[in-house]
C-alpha positions in Angstrom: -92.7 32.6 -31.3 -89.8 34.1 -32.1 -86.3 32.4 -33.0 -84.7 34.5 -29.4 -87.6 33.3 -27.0 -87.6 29.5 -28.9 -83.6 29.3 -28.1 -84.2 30.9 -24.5 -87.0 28.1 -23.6 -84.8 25.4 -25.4 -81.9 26.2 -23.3 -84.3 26.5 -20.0 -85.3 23.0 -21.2 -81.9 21.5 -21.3 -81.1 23.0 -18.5 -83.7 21.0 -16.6 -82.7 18.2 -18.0 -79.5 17.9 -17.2 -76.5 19.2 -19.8 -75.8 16.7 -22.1 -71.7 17.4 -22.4 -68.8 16.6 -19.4 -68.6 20.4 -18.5 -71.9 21.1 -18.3 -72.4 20.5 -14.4 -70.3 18.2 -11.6 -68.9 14.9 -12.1 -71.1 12.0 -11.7 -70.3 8.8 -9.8 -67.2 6.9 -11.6 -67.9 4.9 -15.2 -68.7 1.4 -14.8 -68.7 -1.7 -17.4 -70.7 -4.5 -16.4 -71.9 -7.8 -18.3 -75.8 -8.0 -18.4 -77.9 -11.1 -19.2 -81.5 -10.8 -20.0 -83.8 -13.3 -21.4 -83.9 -13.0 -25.3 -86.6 -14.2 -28.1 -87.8 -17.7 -27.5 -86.6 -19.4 -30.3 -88.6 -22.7 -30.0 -86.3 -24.9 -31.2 -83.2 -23.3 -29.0 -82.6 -25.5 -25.5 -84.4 -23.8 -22.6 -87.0 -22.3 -24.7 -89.6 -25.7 -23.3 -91.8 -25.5 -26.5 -92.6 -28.7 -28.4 -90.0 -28.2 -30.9 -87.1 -27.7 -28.6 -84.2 -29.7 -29.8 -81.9 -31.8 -26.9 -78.8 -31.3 -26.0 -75.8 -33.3 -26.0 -73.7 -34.3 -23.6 -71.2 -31.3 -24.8 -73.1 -28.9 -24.1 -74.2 -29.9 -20.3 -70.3 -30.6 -19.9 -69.9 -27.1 -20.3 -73.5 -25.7 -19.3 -74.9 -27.9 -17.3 -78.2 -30.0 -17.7 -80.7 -27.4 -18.4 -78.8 -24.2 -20.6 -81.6 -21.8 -21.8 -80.0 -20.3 -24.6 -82.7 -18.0 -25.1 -80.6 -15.2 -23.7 -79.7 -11.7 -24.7 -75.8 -10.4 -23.1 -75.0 -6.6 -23.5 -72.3 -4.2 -22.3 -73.3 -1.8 -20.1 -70.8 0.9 -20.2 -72.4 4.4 -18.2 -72.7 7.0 -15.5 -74.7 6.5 -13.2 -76.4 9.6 -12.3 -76.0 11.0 -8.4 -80.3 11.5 -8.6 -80.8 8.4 -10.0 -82.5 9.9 -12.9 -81.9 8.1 -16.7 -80.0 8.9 -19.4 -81.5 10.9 -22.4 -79.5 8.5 -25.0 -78.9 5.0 -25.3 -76.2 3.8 -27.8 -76.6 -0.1 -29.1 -73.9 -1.2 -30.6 -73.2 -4.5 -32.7 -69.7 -6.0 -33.3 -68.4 -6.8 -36.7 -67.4 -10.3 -38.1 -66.1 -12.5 -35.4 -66.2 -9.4 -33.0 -67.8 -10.1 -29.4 -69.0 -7.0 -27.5 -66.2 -5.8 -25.7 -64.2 -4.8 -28.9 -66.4 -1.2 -28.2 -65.2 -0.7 -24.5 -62.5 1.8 -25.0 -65.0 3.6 -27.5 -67.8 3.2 -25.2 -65.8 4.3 -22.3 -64.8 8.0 -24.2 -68.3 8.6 -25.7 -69.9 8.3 -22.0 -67.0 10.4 -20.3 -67.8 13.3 -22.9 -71.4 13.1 -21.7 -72.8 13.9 -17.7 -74.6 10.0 -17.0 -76.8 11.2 -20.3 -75.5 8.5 -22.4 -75.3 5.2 -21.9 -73.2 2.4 -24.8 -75.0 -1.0 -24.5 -72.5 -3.2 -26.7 -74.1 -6.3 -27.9 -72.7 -10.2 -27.9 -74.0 -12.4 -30.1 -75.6 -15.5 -29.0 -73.2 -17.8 -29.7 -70.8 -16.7 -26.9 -72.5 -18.3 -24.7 -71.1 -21.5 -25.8 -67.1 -20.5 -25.2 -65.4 -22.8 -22.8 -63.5 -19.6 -20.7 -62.5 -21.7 -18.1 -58.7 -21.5 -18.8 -58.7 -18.0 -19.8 -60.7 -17.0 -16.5 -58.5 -19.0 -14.4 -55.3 -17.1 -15.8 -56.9 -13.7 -15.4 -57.6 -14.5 -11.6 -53.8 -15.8 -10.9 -52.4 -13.1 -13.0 -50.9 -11.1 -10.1 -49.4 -14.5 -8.1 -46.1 -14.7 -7.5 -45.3 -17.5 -10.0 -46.2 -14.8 -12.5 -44.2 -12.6 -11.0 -40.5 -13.8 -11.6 -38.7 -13.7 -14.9 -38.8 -16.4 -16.5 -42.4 -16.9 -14.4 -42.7 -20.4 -12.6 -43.8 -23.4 -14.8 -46.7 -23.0 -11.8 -48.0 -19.3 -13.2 -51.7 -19.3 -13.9 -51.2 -17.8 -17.1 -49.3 -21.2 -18.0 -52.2 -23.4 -16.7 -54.6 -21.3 -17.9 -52.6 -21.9 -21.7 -51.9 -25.6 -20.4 -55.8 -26.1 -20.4 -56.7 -25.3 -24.1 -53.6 -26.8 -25.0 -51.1 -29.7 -25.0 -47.4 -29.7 -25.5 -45.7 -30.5 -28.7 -42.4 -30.6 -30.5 -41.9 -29.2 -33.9 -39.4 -30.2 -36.6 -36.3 -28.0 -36.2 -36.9 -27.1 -39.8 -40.3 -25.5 -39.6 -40.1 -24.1 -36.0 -39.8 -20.7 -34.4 -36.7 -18.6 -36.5 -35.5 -22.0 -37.9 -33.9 -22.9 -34.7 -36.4 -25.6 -32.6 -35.6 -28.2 -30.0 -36.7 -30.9 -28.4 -40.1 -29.6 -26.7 -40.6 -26.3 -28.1 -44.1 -25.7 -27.7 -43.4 -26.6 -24.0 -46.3 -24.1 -22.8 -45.2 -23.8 -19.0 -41.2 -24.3 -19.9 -41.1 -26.9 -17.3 -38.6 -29.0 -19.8 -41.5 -31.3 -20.6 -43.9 -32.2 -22.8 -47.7 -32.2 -20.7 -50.9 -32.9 -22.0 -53.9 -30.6 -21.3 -54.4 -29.7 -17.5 -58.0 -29.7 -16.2 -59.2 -27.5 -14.4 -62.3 -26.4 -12.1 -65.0 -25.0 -13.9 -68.1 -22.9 -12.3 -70.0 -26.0 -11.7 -67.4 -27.4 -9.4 -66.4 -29.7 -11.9 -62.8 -30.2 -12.6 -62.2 -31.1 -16.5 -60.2 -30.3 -19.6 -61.9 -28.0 -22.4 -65.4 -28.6 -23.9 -65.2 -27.5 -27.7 -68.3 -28.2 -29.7 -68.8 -29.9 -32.7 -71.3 -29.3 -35.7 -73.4 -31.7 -34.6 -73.5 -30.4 -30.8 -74.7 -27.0 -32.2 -77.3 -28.0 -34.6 -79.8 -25.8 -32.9 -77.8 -22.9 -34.4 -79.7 -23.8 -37.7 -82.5 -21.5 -36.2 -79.9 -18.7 -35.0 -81.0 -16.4 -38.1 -81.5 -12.8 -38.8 -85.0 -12.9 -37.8 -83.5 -14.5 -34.6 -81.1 -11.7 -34.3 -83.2 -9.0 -34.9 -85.9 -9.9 -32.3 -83.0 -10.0 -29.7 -82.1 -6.5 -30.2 -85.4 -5.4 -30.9 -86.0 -6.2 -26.9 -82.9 -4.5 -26.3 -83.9 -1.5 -28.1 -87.8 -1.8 -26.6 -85.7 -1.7 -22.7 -83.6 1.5 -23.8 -87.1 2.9 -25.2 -88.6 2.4 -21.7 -85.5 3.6 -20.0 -85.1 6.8 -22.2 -88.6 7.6 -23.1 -90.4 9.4 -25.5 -88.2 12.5 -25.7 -84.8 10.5 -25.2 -82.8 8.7 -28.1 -82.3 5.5 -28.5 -79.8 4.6 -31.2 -78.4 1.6 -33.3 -75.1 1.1 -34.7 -72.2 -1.3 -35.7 -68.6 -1.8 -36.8 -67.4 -3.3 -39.7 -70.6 -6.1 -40.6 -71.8 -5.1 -37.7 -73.1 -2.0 -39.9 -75.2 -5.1 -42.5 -76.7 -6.0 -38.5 -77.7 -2.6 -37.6 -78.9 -1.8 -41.3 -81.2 -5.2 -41.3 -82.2 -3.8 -38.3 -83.9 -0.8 -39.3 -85.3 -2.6 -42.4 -87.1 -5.2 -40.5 -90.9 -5.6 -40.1 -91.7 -7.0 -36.6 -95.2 -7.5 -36.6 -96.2 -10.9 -37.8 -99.5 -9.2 -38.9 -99.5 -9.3 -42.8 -101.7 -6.0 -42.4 -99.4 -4.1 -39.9 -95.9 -3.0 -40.4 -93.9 -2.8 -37.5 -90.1 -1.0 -38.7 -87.4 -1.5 -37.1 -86.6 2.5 -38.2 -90.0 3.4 -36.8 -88.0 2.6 -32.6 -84.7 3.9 -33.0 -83.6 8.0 -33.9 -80.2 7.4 -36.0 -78.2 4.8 -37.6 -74.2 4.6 -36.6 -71.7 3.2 -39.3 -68.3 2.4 -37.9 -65.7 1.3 -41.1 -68.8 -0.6 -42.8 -71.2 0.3 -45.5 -74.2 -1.4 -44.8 -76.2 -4.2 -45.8 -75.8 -4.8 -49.6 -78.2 -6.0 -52.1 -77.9 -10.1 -51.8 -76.6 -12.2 -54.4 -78.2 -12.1 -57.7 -79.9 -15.2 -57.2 -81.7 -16.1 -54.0 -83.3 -19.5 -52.5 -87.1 -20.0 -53.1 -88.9 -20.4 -50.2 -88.9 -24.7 -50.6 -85.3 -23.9 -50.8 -84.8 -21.5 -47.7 -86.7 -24.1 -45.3 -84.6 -27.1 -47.0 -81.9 -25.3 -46.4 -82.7 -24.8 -42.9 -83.9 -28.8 -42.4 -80.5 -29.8 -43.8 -78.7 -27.7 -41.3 -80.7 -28.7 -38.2 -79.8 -32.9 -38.9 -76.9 -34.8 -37.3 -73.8 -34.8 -40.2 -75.4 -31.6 -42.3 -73.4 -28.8 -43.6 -72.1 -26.6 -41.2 -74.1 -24.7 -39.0 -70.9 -22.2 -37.5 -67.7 -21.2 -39.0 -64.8 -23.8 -38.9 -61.7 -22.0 -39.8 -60.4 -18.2 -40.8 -58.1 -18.5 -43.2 -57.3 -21.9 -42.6 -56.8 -21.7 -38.8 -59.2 -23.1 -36.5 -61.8 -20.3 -35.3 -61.8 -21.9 -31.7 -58.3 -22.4 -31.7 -58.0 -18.7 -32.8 -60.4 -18.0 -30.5 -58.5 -19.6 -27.4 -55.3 -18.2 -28.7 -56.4 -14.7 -28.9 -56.8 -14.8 -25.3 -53.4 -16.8 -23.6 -51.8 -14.4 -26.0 -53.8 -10.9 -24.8 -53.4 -12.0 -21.4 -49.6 -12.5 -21.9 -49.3 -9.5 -23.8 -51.2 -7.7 -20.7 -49.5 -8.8 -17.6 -45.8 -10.4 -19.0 -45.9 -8.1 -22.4 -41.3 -8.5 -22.1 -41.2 -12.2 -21.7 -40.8 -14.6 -24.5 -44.1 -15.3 -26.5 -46.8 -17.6 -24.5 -48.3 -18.3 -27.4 -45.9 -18.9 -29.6 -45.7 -21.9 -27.4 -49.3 -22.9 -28.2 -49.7 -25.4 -31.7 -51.9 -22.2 -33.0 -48.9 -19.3 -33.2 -45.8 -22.3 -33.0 -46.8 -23.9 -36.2 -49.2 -24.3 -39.2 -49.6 -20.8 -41.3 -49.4 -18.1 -38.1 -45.9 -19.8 -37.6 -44.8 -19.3 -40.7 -45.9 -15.9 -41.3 -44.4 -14.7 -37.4 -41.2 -17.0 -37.9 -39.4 -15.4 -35.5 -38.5 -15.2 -31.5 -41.1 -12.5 -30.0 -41.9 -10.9 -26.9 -45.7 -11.4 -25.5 -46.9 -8.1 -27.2 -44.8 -8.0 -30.0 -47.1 -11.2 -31.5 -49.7 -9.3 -30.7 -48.5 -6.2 -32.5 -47.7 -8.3 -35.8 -51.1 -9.8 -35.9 -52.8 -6.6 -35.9 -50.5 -3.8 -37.0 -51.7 -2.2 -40.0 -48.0 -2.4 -41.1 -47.2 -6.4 -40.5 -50.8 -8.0 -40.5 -52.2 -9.2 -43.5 -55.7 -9.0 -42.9 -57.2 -6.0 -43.0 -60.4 -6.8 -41.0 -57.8 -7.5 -37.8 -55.7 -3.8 -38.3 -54.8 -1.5 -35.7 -52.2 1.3 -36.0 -50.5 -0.2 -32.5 -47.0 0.9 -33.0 -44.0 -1.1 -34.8 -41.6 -3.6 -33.9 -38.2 -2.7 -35.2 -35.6 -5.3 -36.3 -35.1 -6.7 -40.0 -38.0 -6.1 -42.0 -38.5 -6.4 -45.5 -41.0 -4.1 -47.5 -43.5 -6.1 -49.5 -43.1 -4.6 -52.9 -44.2 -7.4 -54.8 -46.7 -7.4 -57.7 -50.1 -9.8 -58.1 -51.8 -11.7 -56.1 -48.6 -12.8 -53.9 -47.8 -9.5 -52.8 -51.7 -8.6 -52.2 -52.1 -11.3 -49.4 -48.7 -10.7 -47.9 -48.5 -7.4 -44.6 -46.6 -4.2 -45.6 -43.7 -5.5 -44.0 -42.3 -9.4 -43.8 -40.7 -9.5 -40.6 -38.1 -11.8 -40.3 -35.2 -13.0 -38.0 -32.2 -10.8 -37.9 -29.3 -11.5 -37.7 -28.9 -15.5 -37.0 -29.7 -15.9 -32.8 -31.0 -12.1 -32.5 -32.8 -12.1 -29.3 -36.7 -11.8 -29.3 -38.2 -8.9 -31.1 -39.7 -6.5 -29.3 -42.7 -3.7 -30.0 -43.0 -0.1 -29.7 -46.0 1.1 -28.3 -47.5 3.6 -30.7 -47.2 6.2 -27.7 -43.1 5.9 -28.2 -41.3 7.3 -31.2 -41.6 5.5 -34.2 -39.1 5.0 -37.0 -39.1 8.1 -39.5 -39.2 7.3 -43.2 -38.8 6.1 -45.8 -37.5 3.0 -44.6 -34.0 1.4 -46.0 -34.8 -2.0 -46.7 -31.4 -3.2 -48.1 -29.3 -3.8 -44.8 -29.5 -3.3 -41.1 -32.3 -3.0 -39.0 -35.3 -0.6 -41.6 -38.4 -0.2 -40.3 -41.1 2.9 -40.9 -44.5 2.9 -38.8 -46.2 6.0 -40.6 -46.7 5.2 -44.2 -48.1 7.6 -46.5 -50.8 6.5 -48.6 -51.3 9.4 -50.8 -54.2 11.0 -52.1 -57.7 9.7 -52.0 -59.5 8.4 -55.7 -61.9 11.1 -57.7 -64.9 12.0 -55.7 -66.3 12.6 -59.3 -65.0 9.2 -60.7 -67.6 6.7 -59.5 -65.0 4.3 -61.7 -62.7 5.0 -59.5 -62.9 2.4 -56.4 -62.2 4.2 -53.1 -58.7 3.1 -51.6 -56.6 3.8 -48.8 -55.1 7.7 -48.8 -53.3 9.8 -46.8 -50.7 9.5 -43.7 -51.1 6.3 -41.3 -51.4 7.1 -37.8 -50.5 5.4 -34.9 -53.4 6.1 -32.7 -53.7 2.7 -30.7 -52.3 1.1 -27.7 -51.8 -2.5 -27.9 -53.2 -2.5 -24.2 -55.5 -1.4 -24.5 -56.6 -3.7 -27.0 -55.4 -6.8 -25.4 -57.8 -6.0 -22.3 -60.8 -6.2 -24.5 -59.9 -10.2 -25.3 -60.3 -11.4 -21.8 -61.9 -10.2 -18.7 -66.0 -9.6 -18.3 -66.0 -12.0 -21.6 -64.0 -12.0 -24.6 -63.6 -9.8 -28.0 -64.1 -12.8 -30.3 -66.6 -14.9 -31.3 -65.7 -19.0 -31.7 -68.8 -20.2 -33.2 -70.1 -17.9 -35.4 -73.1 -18.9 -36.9 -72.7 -19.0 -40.5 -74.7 -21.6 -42.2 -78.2 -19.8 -41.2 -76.3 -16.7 -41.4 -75.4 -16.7 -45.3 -78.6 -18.0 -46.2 -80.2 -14.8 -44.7 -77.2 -12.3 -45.9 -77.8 -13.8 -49.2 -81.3 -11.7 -49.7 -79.1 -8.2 -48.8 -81.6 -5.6 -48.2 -84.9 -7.2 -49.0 -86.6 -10.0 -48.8 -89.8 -9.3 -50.1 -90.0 -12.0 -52.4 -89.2 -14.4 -50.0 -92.1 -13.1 -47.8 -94.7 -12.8 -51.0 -94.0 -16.4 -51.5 -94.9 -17.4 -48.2 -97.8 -15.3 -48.0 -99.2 -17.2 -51.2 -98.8 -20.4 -49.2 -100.8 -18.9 -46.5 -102.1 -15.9 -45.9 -101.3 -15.6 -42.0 -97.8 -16.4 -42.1 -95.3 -13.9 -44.2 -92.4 -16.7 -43.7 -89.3 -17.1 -41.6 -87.0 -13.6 -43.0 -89.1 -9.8 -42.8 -86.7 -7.5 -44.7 -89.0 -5.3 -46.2 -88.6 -1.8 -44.9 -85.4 -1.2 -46.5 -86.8 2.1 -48.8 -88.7 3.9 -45.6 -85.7 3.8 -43.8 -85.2 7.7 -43.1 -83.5 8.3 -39.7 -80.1 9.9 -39.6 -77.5 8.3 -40.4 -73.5 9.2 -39.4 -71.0 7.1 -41.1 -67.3 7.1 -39.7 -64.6 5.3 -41.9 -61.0 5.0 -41.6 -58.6 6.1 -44.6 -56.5 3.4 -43.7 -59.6 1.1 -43.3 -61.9 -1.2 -45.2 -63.9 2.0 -45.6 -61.6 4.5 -46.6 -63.4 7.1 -48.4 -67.1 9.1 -48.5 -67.9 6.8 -51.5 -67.3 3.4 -49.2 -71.2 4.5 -48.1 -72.5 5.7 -51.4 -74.6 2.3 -52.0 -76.1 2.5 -49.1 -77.1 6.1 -48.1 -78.4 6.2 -52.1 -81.3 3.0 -50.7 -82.6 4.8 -48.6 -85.0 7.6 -47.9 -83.3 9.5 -45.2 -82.6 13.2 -46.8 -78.9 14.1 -47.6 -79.4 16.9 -44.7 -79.2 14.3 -42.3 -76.6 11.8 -44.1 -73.0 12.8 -42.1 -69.5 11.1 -43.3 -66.6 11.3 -41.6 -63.5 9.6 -42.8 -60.8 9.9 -40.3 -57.1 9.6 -42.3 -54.7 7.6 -40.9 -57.0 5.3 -39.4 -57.4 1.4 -40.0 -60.3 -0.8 -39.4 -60.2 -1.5 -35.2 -59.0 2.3 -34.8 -61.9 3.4 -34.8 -63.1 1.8 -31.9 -59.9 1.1 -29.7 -58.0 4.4 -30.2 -56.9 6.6 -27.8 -58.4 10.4 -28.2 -60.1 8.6 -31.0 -61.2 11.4 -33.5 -64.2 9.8 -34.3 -65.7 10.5 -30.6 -66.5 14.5 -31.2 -68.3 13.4 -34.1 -70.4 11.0 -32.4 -70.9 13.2 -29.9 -71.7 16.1 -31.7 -74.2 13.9 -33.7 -75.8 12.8 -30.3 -76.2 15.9 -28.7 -78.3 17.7 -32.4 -80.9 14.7 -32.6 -81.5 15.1 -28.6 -81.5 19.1 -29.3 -83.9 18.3 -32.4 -86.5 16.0 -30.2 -86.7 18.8 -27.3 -87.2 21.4 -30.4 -90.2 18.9 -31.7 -91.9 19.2 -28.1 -92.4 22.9 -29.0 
């Protein structure tokens, strides 16, 4: 067959199928998100699963559940076309979120990868178990008042919903006028609904009918999480990717991916042997038709020593008992994750309906005190908290960075040397001058500051940094590091919408103790399996990472030069573990772009690439039907 008549029947063949790209034929019915819920792995000793080792709940968790949860339960984001003939997609993009991540952090990239394609793609973004444990009862009832007319006025009515929706998670309180907001506290300044005084909690209704103030779990009402490992992971996605297999079929794709350590998820993944046979290998590479890195490199290669197997399943008893080590992460940085957690979305929703009035959350124990206060000392709007959080100019974490815009005023540059200036942003903003009103934010759609910035006097302030040039390609001595000019790509609303709504962007209880004890093998667990195996021949133990060196689908890896992975070498380690050929190993490093770019920005650049990608491995499997 010649090459002319093999390209004529391909394209006769696409054709048929329906063009995969937005201009290839009429619109289709308009894009839809929706939350899913499917039942997931029954883990036996995870409430609902009614096997003999199920462990009981406590009175926690029916507060917030009700008396018989199944947690055995699999939620996605559905983000697609649907297609005017009803016919499926040809591709079917499963995504994982990063650390502390919930699924919804992928909707705005989920939303421009299935507009560039004619209902042939869908994005199924995953959420991690452990959301299902989030007391959203304040957050949901400020979303569904949002639009009252106590909301409405400025200042809004002490009665706003977004108030009692705040008032629910959290009490009133009074700092010392040393330590509060810009120096300058009163009587009752984390008043949350400004009604002059200082309330407790306020219950509210919850879905059972039942009015009450929050339910936040302890360790000990979450012990079943000491079974939430990897293996419990990757058999949840596994029937994810075994629906989007039957959905797709045999000449459709079905492809896993992550962002930031959701990239060590997706990489487990495809390393995993699912069949409990010791004689059959089931890889998790063998069901899926590419791998998709967003700003993460991949599952490493463990710590240099690793558990025995008496030590694993000790491990694992000691985390299951009443007082044990933690089973889920207590604090970031010091902060309370749940606190974080609840924060995150008063201050998204403030940010998103009253983004000009003074700072909700600044109002809140969380953002009005401890280490947040002290880091945003100063009067804000709504967004502009927001903004300082996350910019990659004021934030000092670079896991949380967006390029979302600027907030003029007094800033300082951080130009100090050592560990001190490491761990502080860019740029300390601070109060000026003495009773300046509330700061305020510039949308990274308005015109930001030019540079280089004055920092002596007045009011300095430069959004687009320049990096400069990348390290040596040649040099592997030479570490990658952030390069090139900072872009302001984001919009902070569009970020604050994927914190609240259908669910939440972050996860409160994430599951660490099980977690770390898995992560701690990296890419291969074969000793751990080989041990088991001696103990009994049937059973090759409770972690299967053994497929790590057969992994040889194509991979695309996207970093951000402004991002945790800023460079090509960022995914050296990994691509070099695996057996996938270099003709189908694809990095693209986008400059300007920090680490939640890449999946919240605007004309984000990394969406040709994906798409591109996409539409040569569905071109490839209608070539290998030939």
């Amino acid at each position: 067959m010649t090459r002319l008549m093999l390209a004529a029947l391909f394209a006769a063949a696409l054709a048929a199928l329906g063009a995969t790209k937005c201009n290839s034929g009429p619109a289709p019915p308009s894009l839809t998100q929706v939350k899913v819920d499917v039942p997931g792995y029954v883990e036996p000793h995870t409430p609902g699963s009614g096997a003999p080792e199920e462990m009981p709940v406590t009175s926690a968790v029916t507060d917030l559940l009700g008396p018989d949860p199944d947690l055995n339960t699999v939620t996605y984001f559905r983000t697609r076309f649907p297609k005017a003939d009803g016919s499926p997609p040809r591709a079917i993009l499963i995504l994982i979120p990063g650390f502390l991540g919930g699924g919804t952090t992928f909707d705005p990239l989920a939303r421009q990868l299935v507009q560039r394609f004619n209902g042939n793609l869908e994005v199924w973004a995953v959420d991690r178990r452990p959301n299902q444990l989030e007391d959203r009862v304040g957050s949901i009832h400020a979303e569904l008042g949002a639009g009252d007319a106590n909301c409405l006025t400025s200042p809004p009515a002490s009665e706003c919903a977004i108030f009692e929706g705040a008032q629910f998670y959290f009490a009133d309180g009074d700092n010392d006028p040393v330590v509060g907001i810009g120096g300058a506290a009163g009587p009752e300044d984390l008043d949350v609904n400004l009604n002059g005084i200082i309330d407790d909690r306020l219950p509210l209704e919850d879905s059972l009918g039942v009015v009450r103030g929050p339910r936040i779990l302890t360790q000990d009402d979450a012990r079943f999480l000491a079974y939430w490992g990897i293996d419990t992971y990757m058999r949840d996605w596994k029937m994810l990717v075994d629906s989007a297999r039957a959905i797709v079929g045999d000449t459709g794709l079905v492809l896993i991916g992550g962002h930031s350590q959701g990239t060590a998820w997706a990489s487990t993944y495809v390393a995993y042997d699912f069949d409990p046979d010791p004689a059959v290998v089931d890889a998790g590479h063998d069901s899926v038709d590419g791998l998709l890195f967003l700003e993460g490199g991949g599952i490493g290669s463990g710590a240099e020593t690793r558990p025995s197997l008496a030590e694993y399943q000790a491990t694992v008893a000691g985390l299951a008992g009443d007082g044990g080590p933690d089973v889920f992460l207590t604090d970031f940085s010091g902060i309370s994750l749940q606190d974080l957690g609840q924060s995150g979305e008063v201050a998204s929703l403030a940010a998103f309906y009253q983004p000009d009035e003074p700072s909700l959350v600044q109002r809140t124990p969380t953002f009005g005190s401890g280490l947040v206060g002290t880091l945003i000392n100063l009067p804000a709007t709504n967004e502009t908290v927001v903004g300082l959080f996350l910019d990659d100019d004021f934030s000092p974490i670079g896991a949380f960075r967006a390029s979302i815009g600027f907030s003029n005023g007094f800033n300082v540059l951080n130009d100090l040397d050592g560990e001190a200036g490491f761990l502080l942003p860019a740029y300390i903003a601070i109060k000026y001058p003495a009773n300046a009103p509330p700061r305020v934010w510039q949308n990274s759609d308005q015109v930001m500051p030019t540079c280089p910035p004055e920092v002596e006097a007045g009011p300095p302030g430069c959004a687009i940094l320049d990096n400069g040039p990348p390290s040596d390609p040649n040099d592997p001595n030479d570490p990658p590091h952030d390069w090139g000019v900072e872009a302001e790509v984001s919009d902070l609303f569009d970020f604050a919408a994927t914190q609240f709504g259908k669910a939440n962007g972050f996860e409160w209880y994430f599951v660490s103790g099980r977690v770390n004890l898995d992560f701690s093998y990296g890419n291969d667990s074969s000793a751990l399996v080989a041990e088991a195996l001696a103990a009994d021949p049937t059973d090759e133990g409770p972690l299967r990472i053994t497929q790590q060196a057969g992994v040889d689908i194509p991979v695309l890896a996207i970093g951000g030069s402004n991002g945790l992975a800023p460079e090509a070498k960022s995914f050296d380690r990994y691509l070099d573990s695996i057996a996938t050929p270099l003709g189908d190993q694809e990095v693209v490093i986008l400059e300007g772009y920090a680490h939640l770019d890449v999946t919240i920005a605007k004309d984000n650049a990394g969406v040709p690439a994906i798409t591109d990608w996409i539409d040569r491995l569905l071109q490839r499997k209608l070539l290998s039907g030939f």
